[in-house]
VOPAGU-2260 file (C-alpha; in pm, 1 decimal, decimal comma):
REM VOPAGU-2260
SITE   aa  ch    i         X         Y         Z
SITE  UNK   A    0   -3028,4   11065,4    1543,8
SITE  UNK   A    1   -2818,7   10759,5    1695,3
SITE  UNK   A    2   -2446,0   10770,7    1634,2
SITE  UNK   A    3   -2295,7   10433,8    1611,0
SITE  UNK   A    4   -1996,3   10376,2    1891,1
SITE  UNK   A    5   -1816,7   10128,7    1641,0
SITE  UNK   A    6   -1813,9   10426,1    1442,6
SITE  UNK   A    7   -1478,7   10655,6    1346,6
SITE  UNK   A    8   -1512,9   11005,5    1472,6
SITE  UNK   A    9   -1248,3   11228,3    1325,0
SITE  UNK   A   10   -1221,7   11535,5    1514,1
SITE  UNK   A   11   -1029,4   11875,2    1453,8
SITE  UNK   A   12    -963,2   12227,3    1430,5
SITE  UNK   A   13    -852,6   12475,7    1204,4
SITE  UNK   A   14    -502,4   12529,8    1374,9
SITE  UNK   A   15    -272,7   12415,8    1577,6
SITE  UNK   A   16    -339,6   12612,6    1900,3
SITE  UNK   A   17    -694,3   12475,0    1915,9
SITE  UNK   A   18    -752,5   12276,4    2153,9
SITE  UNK   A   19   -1191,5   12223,7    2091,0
SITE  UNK   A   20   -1089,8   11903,3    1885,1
SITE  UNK   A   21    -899,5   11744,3    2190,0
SITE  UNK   A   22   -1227,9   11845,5    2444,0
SITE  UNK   A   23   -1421,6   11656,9    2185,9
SITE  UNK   A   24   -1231,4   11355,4    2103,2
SITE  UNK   A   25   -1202,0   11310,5    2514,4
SITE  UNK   A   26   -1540,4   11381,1    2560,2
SITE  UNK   A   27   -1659,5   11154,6    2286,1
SITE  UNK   A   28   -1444,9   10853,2    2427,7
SITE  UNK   A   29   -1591,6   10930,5    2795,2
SITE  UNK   A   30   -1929,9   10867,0    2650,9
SITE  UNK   A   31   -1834,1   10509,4    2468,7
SITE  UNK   A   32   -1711,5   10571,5    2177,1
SITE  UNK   A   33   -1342,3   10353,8    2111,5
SITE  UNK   A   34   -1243,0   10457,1    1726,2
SITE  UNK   A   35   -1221,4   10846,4    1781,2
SITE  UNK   A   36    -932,1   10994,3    1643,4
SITE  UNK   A   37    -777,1   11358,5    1590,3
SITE  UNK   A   38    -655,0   11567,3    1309,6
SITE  UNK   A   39    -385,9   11788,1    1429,6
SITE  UNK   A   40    -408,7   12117,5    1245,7
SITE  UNK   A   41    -697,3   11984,8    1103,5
SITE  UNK   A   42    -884,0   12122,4     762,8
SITE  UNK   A   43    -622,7   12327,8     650,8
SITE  UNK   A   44    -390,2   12004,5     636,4
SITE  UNK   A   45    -676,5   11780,6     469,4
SITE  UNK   A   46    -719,4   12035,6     184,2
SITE  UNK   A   47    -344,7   12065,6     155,7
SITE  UNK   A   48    -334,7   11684,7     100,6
SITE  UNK   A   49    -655,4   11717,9    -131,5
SITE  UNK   A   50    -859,0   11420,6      93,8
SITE  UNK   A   51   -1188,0   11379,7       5,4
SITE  UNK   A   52   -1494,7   11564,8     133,0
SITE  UNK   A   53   -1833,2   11526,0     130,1
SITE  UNK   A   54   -2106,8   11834,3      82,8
SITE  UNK   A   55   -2452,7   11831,0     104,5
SITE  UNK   A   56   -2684,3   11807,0    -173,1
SITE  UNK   A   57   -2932,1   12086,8    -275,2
């Protein structure tokens, strides 16, 4: 699989005091990509604000 670098990459965590989806977002940009982007206190907040979501099919 090739991700696209003109892509958005939204990372995050499940909390506040995680700090996994700031390593990623850093180490995504040192790799290329420009549009990357993180969710501070992450899914809890995007189910809170009922965003969508996408699950796989069976």
């Amino acid at each position: 699989m090739t991700l696209d670098p003109e892509a958005t990459f939204i990372t995050y965590c499940d909390g506040e005091a995680c700090l996994l989806s700031h390593e990623l977002a850093m180490l995504l940009k040192d790799l290329g990509f420009t549009r990357v982007k993180v969710l501070v206190n992450g899914w809890t907040l995007w189910k809170e604000h009922q965003l969508p979501t996408n699950t796989p099919s069976s």
